[in-house]
C-alpha positions in Angstrom: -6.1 5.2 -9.6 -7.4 1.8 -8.6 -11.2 1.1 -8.1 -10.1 0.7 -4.2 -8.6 3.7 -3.8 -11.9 5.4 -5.1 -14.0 3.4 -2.9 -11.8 3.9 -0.1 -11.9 7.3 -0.4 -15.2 7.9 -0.4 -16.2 5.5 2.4 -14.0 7.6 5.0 -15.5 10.5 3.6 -18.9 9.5 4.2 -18.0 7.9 7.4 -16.5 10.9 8.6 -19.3 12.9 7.0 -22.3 10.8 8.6 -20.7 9.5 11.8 -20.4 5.9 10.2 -18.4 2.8 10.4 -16.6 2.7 7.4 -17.2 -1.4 7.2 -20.9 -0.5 6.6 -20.5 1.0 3.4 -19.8 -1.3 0.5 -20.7 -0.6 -3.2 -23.6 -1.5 -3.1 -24.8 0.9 -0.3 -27.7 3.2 -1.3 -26.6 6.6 0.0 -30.4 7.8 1.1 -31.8 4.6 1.8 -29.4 3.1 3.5 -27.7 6.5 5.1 -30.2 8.5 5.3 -27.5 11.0 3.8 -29.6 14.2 2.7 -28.8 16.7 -0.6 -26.4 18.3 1.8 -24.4 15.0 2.5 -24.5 14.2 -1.3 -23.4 17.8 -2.5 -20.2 17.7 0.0 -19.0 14.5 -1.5 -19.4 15.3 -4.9 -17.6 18.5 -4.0 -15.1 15.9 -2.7 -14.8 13.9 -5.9 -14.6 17.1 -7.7 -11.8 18.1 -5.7 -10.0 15.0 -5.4 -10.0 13.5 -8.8 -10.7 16.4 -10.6 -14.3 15.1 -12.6 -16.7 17.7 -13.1 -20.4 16.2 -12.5 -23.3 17.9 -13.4 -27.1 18.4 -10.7 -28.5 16.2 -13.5 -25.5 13.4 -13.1 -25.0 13.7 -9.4 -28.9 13.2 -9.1 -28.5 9.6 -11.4 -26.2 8.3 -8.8 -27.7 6.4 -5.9 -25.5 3.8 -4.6 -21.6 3.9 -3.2 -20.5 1.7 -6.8 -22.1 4.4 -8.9 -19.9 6.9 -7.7 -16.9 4.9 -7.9 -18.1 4.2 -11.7 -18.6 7.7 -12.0 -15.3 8.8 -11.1 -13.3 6.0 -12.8 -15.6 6.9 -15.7 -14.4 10.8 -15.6 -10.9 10.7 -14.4 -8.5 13.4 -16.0 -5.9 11.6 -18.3 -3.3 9.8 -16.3 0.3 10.3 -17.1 1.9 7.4 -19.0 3.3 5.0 -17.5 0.5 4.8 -14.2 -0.1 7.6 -11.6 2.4 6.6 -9.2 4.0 9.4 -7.3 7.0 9.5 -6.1 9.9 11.5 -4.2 12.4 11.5 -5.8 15.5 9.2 -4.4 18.9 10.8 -3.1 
């Protein structure tokens, strides 16, 4: 999982979630100051994140994060173990 794909990821959520234009949202977008995004708004995406990449973050460790680059930190920070060899999936060929 590339820092992009995180980002990526959680800039069409919160587009989707706040009625956005995903261009706006860069890593360095504050989610209440620049979003206005309320407790409710935070605690779907870290649900999201949760459920996505599989971290666990804590009230105390959601609270610390303020901006879009935290949470990509965050989750690269906290990701499960990734097979060896990279976390490319694949069908498998004929």
């Amino acid at each position: 999982m590339t820092r992009d794909e995180v980002l990526e990821l959680i800039r069409e959520h919160l587009a989707d979630e706040l009625q956005l234009d995903p261009a706006r949202i860069t890593e360095a977008t504050h989610f209440r100051n620049d979003l206005n995004a309320d407790s409710l708004d935070l605690y779907t995406l870290v649900q999201e994140l949760e459920d996505t990449y599989g971290v666990k973050m804590s009230d105390e460790e959601a609270a610390k994060i303020q901006t879009v680059g935290a949470a990509v930190d965050f989750v690269l920070a906290h990701l499960p173990s990734a097979p060896a060899g990279g976390a490319v999936e694949r069908e498998p060929g004929p």
